[in-house]
VMD Tcl script that draws the C-alpha trace (Angstrom):
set ca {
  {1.39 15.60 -26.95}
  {-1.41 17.52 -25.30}
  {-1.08 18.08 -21.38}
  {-4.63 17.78 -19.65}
  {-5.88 19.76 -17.01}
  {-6.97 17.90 -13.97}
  {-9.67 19.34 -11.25}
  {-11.17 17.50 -8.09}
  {-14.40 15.46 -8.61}
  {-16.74 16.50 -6.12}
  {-20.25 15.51 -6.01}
  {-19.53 13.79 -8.98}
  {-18.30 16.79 -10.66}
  {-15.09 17.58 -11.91}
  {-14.05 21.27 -10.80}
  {-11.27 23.55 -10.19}
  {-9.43 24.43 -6.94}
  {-11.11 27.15 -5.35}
  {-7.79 29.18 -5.65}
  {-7.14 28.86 -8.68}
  {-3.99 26.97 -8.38}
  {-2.44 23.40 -10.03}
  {0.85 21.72 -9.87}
  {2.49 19.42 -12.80}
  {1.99 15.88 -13.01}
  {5.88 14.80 -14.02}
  {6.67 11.60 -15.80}
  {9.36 9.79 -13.72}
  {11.04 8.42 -16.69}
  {11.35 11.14 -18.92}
  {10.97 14.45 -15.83}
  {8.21 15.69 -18.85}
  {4.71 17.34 -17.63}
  {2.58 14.86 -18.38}
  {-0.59 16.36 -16.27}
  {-1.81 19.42 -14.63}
  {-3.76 18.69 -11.71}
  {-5.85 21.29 -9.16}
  {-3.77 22.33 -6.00}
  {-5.95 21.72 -3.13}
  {-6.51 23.62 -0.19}
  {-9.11 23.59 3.22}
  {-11.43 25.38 1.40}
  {-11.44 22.11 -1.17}
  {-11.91 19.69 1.57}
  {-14.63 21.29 3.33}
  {-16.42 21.26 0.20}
  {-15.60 17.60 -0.67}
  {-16.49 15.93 2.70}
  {-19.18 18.72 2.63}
  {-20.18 15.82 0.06}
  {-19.18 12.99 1.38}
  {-21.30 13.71 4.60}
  {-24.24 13.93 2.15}
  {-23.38 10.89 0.17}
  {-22.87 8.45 3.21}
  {-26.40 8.97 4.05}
  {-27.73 8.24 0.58}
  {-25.23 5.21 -0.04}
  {-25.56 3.35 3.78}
  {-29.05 3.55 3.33}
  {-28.60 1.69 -0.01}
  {-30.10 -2.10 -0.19}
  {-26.89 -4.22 0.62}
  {-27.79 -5.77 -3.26}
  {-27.44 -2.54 -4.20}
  {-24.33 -1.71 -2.96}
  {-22.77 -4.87 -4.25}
  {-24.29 -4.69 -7.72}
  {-21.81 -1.05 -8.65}
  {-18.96 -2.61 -6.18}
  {-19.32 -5.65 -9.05}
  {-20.00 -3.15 -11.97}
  {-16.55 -1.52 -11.19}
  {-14.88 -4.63 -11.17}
  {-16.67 -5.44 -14.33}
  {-15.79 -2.19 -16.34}
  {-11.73 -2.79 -14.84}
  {-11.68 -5.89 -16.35}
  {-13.01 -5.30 -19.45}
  {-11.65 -1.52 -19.87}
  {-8.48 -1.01 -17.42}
  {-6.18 -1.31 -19.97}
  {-7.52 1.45 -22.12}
  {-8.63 3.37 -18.62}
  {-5.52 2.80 -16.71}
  {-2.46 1.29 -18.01}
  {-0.90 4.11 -19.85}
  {-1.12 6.36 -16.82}
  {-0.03 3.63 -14.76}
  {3.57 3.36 -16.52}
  {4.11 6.86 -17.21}
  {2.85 8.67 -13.95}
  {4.32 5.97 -11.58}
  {6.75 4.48 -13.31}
  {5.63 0.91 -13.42}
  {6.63 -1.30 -16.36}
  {4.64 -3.01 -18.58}
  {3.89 -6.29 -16.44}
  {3.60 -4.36 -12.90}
  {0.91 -2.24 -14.44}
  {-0.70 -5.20 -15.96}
  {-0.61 -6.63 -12.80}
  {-1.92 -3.81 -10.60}
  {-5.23 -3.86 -12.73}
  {-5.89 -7.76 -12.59}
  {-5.60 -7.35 -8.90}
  {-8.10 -4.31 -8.55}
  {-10.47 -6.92 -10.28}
  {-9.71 -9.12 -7.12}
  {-10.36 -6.23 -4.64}
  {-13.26 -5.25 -6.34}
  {-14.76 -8.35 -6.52}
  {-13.95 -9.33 -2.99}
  {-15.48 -6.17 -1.21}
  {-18.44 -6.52 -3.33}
  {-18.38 -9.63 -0.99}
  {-18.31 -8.16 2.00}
  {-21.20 -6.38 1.50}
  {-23.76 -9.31 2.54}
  {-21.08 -10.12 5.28}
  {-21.60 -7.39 7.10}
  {-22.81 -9.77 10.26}
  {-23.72 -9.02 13.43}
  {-24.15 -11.65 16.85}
  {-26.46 -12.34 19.92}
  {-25.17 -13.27 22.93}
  {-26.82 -14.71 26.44}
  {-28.52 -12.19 29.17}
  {-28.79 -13.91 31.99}
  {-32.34 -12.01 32.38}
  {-34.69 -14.16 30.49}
  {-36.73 -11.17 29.94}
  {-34.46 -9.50 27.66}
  {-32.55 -10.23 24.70}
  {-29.25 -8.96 23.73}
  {-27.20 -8.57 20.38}
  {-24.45 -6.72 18.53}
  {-25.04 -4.76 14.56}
  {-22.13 -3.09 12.81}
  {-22.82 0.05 11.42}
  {-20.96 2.18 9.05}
  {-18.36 5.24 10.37}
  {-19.19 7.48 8.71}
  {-17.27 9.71 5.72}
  {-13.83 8.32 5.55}
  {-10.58 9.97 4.59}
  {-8.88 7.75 2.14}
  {-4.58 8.81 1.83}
  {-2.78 7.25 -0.86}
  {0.22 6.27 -2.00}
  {2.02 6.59 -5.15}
  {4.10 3.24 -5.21}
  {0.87 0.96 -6.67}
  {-1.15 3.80 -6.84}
  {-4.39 1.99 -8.52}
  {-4.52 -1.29 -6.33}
  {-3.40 0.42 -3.47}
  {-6.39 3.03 -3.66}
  {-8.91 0.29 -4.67}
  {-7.94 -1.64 -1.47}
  {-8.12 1.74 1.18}
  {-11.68 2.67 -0.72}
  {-13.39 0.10 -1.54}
  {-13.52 -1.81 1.62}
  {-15.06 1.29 3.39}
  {-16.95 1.76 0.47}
  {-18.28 -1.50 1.15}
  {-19.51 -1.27 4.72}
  {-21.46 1.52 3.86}
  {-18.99 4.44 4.02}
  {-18.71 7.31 2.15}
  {-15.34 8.58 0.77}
  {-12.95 11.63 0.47}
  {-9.69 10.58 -1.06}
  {-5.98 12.78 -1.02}
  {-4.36 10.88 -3.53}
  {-0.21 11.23 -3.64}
  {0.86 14.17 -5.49}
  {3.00 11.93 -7.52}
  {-0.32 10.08 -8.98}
  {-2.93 12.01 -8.69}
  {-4.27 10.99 -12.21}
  {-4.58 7.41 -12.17}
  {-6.71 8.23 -8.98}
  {-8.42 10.63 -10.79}
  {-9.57 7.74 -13.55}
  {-10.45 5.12 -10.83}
  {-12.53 7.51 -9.26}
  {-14.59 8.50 -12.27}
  {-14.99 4.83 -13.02}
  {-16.62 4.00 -9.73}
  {-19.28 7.11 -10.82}
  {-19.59 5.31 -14.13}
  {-20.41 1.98 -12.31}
  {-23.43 3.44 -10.49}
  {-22.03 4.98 -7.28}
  {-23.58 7.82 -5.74}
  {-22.08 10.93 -7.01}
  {-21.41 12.25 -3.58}
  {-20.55 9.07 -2.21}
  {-16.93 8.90 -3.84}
  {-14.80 12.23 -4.06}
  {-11.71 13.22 -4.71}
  {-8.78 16.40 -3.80}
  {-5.49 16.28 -5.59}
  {-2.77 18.31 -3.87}
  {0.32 18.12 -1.66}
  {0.46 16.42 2.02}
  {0.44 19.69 4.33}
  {-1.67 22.45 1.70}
  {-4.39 19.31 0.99}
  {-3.83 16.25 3.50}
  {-3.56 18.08 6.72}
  {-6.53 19.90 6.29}
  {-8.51 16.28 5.10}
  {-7.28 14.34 8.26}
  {-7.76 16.91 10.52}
  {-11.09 17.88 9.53}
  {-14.19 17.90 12.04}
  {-16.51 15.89 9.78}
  {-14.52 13.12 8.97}
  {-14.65 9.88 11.02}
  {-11.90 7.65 10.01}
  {-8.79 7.52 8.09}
  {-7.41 5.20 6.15}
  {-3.73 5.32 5.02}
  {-0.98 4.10 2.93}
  {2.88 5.97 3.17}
  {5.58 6.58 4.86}
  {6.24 5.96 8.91}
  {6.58 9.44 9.15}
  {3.52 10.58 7.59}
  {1.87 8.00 9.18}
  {2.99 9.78 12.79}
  {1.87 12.62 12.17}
  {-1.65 11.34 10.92}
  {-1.79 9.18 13.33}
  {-1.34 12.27 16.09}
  {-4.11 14.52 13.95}
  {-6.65 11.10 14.37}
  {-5.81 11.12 18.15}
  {-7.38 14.55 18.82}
  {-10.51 13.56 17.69}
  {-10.00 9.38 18.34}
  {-10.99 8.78 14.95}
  {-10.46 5.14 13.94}
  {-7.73 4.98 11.91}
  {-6.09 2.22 9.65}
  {-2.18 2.91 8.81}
  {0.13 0.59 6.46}
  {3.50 2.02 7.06}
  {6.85 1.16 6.23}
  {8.49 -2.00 6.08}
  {12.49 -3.30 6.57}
  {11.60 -6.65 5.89}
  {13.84 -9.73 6.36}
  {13.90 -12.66 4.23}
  {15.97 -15.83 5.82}
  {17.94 -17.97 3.85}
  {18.15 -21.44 5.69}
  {21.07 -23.73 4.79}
  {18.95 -26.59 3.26}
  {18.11 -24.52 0.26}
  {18.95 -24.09 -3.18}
  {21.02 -21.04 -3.43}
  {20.26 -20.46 -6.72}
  {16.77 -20.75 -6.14}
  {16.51 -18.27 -3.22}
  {18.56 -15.90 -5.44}
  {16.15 -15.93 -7.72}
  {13.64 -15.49 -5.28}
  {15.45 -12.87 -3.18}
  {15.87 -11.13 -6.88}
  {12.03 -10.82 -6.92}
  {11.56 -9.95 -3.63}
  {13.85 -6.45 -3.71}
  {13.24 -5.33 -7.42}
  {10.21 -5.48 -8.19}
  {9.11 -2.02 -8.89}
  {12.68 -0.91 -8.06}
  {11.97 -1.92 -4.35}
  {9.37 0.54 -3.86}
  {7.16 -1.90 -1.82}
  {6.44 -1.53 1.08}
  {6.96 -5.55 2.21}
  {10.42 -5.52 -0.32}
  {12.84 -8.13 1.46}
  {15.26 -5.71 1.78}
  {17.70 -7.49 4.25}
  {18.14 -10.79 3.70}
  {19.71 -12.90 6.15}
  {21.35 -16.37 4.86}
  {22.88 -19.16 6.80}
  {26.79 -19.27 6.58}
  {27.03 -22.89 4.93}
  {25.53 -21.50 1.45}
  {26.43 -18.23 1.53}
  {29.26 -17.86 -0.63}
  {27.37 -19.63 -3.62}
  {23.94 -17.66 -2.64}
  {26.05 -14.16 -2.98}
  {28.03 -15.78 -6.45}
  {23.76 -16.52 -7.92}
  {22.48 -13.81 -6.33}
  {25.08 -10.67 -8.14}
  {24.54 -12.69 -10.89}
  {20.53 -12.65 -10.83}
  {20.80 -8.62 -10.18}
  {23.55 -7.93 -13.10}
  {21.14 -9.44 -15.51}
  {18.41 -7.73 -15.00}
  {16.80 -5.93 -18.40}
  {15.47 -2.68 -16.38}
  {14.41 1.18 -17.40}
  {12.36 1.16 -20.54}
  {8.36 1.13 -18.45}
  {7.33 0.09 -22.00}
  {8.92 -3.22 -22.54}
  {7.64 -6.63 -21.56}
  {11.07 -7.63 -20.81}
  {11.93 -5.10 -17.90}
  {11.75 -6.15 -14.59}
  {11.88 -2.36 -13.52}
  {11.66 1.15 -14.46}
  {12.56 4.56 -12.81}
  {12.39 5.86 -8.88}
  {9.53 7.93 -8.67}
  {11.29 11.36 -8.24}
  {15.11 12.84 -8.08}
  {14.21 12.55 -3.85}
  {13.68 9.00 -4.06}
  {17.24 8.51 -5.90}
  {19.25 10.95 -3.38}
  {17.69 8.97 -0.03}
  {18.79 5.58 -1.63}
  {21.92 6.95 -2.71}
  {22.90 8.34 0.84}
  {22.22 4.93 2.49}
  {24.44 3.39 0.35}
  {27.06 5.49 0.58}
  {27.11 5.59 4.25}
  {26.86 2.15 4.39}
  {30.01 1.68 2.33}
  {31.90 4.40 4.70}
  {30.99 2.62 7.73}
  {32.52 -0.54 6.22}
  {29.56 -2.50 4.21}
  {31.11 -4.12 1.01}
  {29.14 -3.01 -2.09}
  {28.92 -5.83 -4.21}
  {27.06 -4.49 -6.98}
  {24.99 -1.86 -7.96}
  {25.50 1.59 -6.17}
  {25.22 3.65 -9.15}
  {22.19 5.90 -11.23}
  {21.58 5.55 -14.86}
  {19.82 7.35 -17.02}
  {15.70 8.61 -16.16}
  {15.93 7.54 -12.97}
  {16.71 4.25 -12.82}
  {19.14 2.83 -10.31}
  {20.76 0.20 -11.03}
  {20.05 -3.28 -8.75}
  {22.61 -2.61 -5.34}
  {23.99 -5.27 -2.93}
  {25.50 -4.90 -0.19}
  {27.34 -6.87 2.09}
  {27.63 -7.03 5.97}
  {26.30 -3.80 6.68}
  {27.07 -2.47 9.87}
  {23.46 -2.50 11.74}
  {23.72 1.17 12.94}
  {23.57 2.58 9.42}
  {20.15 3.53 7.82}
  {20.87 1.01 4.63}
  {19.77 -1.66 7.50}
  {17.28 0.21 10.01}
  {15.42 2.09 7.88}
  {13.27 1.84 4.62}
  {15.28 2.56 1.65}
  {12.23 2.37 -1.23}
  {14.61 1.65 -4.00}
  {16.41 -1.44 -5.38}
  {18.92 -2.24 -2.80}
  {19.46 -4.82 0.10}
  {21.89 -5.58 2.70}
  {22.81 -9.33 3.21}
  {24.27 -10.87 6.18}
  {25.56 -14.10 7.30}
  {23.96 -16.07 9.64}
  {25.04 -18.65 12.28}
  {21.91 -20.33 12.73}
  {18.31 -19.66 12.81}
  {18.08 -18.70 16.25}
  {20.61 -15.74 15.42}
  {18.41 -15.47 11.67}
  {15.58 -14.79 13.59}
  {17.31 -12.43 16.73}
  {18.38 -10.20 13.29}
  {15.23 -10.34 11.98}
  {13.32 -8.59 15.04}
  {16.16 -6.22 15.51}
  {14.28 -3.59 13.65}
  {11.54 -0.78 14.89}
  {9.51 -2.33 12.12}
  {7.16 -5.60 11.44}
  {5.37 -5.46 8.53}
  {6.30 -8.88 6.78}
  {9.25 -11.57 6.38}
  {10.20 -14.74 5.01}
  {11.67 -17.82 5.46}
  {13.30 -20.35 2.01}
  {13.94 -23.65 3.91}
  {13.34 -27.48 2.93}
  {11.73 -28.09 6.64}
  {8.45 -26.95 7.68}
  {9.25 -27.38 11.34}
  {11.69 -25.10 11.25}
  {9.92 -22.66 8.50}
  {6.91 -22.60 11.42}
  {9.05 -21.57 14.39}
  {10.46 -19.13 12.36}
  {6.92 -17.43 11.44}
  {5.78 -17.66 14.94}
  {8.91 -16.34 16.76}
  {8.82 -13.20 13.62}
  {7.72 -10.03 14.99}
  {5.86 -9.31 11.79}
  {2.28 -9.38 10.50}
  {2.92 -11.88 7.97}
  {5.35 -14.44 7.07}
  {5.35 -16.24 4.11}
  {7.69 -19.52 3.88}
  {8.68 -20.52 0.45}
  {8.50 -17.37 -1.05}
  {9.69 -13.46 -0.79}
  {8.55 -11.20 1.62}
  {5.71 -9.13 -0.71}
  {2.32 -11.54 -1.51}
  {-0.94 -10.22 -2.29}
  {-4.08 -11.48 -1.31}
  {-7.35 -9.79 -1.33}
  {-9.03 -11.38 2.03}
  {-5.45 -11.89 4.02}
  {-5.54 -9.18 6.88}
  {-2.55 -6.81 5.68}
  {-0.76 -4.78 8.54}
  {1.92 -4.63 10.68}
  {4.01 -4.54 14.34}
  {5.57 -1.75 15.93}
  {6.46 1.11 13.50}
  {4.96 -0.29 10.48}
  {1.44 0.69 11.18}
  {-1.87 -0.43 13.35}
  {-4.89 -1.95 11.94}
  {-5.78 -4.26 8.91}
  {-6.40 -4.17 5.61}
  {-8.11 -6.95 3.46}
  {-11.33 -8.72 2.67}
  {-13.46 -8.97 6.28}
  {-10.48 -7.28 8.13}
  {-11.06 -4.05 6.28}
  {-14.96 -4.08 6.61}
  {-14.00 -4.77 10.52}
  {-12.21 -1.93 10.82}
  {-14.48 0.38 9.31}
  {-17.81 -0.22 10.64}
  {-18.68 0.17 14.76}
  {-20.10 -1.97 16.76}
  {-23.00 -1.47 18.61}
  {-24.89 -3.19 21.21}
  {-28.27 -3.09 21.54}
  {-30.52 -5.09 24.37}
  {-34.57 -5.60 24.28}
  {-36.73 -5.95 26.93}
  {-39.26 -8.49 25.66}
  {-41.51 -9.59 28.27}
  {-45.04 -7.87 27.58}
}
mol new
graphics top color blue
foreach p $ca { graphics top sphere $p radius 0.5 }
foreach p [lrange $ca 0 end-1] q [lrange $ca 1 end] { graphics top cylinder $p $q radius 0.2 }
display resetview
């Protein structure tokens, strides 16, 4: 197999890190090089949003039909060449099996399609002036040149979503892709050049958080960020956007809760629960990854629920029958692995799982009562395990539900609407879905959480909302 050399595409062209240097592209399954992408560095990013700041000026100056017709074009070449484009990468540079990766590029169809949408929705108001001589009304305009930082766990939709919404408004791009997935970034990014975008509009630096990111969200000609990762990166992003009070949109980390009432199928909600926690291993951000479950149907719930996780067919990325493949990295497997087994030492029962098989893949882990002081329960795990508790009612399903410093999503499986409805009001979470797990997608739902998960939204009109400034402007019209 040939390994490919990567570079950034700037302005449109594809070109080597001014130092000289690269890193390997690793395939999670297998640890083999599958890529060899430029190392970024400052020098990089000044010359990308170097770019950028030129390409915002051609591309917001664009006819909105314009803009919408290569938003629609992109969408129209995913559809009818992501598979060839996309897919391949997709399984072997992020690890996601067959139907994930499927997935992922029906639903940057969606997101294409949708922000090609927003474009002619870009509206603006008038309000009263209570001097009849003047008139008064509000225009969005477009940022500016927006940093775009993102993640590796759906690293095609995910990227779609944080661009093209921006893109949309009338923004201009630089995007730090993860270092995990720089390639499938890479691809998307020379198929929105092939649908007609700008070629400074759209650009791209591969490299590592602190040589490449740093420098792009700290830069003095950027004027927003966007990002997808980790609570902690999102900290220290969030302090870099501070000193210059950039607008910034953050998607953070999740601990979500999914509440099992007693008026529901256990068998069912372990089905359900199954979904919601492995998928992709449980790197997902909005993974119900405690799961809360009233006392009367408990004991059956944990009986279907070991039994859903046991039969799992997981590992080969290839197969249409696996439900999951590998953690991305060997850092991913020792985090999950230390929550576990501190959870067990502090007196959580493992009821299954606990254990790493071969290429990465660990195997589907319960556990049981975990003590709420361990990190298996407060903090994100990213991997395919859950703690469940027992719960005496719903007031106490909800009071563990908001005992967490984050609020991304939850959910609620229960027969009664009523008491589905209280629950999603009295969740300290930015969505709640009743009926279903904890992760749904939805192109125009505003995505974003409380408290440590993030700030702003992400999502059809939310996104074009966040990225686009308001501006009042009054008129004197009496002659």
């Amino acid at each position: 197999m040939t390994v490919r050399t990567f570079g950034h595409i700037i302005g449109g062209e594809e070109i080597a890190a001014q130092s000289g240097k690269t890193f390997d592209v690793l395939s999670p399954s297998t640890q083999a090089v599958i890529g060899v992408c430029a190392d970024g560095a400052s020098e990089d990013i000044d010359a990308a949003v170097s770019s950028a700041r030129a390409g915002f000026k051609i591309w917001s100056d664009l006819a909105p039909k314009d803009r919408e017709a290569c938003l629609l074009k992109a969408a129209d070449l995913v559809e009818k060449e992501g598979v060839e484009r996309f897919l391949n990468t997709l399984m072997h540079e992020s690890g996601s099996v067959l139907n994930k990766a499927r997935g992922e590029i029906a639903y940057t169809v969606d997101l294409l399609r949708t922000a090609a949408g927003e474009v002619r929705r870009l509206y603006g108001e008038t309000f009263p002036n209570d001097n009849p001589d003047r008139m008064s009304l509000v225009i969005r305009e477009p940022l500016g040149v927006v940093a775009v930082v993102s993640p590796y766990n759906a690293p095609l939709a995910l990227l779609v979503k944080m661009a093209a919404f921006p893109l949309a408004a009338g923004n201009s791009v630089v995007i730090k892709p993860s270092e995990e997935t720089p390639m499938i970034a890479l691809a998307f990014v020379r198929l929105l050049l092939d649908a007609g975008l700008p070629k400074n509009a759209v650009n791209i630096v591969t490299g590592f958080g602190l040589g490449t990111g740093k420098p792009l969200v700290e830069h003095e000609d950027i004027d927003a960020i966007a990002l997808t990762g980790s609570t902690q990166t999102g900290i220290a992003v969030g302090a870099a956007g501070m000193q210059k009070m950039r607008r910034m949109q953050l998607e953070l980390g999740g601990k979500s809760a999914l509440i099992i009432l007693k008026d529901s199928d256990p068998h069912k909600a372990a089905k359900i629960a199954a979904q919601g926690i492995f998928t992709h291993a449980g790197q997902i951000c909005m993974a119900n990854s405690r799961i809360l479950v009233e006392q009367e149907i408990l004991k059956d719930f944990l009986v279907a629920f070991k039994a859903e996780a046991e039969n799992l067919p997981i590992g080969d990325v290839e197969s249409e029958k696996s439900f999951y493949g590998p953690l991305i990295n060997q850092a991913a497997v020792s985090k999950v692995q230390a929550h576990v087994d501190s959870a067990v030492a502090k007196g959580a029962t493992l009821l299954t799982g606990g254990q790493l098989l071969e290429g990465l893949v660990y195997q589907p882990t319960i556990l049981l009562e975990t003590p709420r002081n361990c990190d298996a329960w407060r903090e994100e795990s990213f991997a395919p395990m859950c703690s469940v508790i027992g719960v005496s009612s719903l007031d106490h399903a909800i009071e563990e539900a908001n005992d967490s410093p984050f609020g991304l999503s939850a959910a609620v499986l229960t027969q009664n609407i009523s008491r589905g409805m209280r629950a999603a009001k009295e969740i300290k979470a930015g969505s709640v879905h009743i009926g279903m797990h904890a992760f749904q997608s939805n192109a125009l739902a505003p995505i974003g959480g409380f408290g440590m998960s993030g700030i702003g939204k992400s999502g059809g009109r939310y996104s074009t909302e966040e990225f686009t400034e308001q501006k009042w402007i009054s008129i004197e019209v009496n002659e």
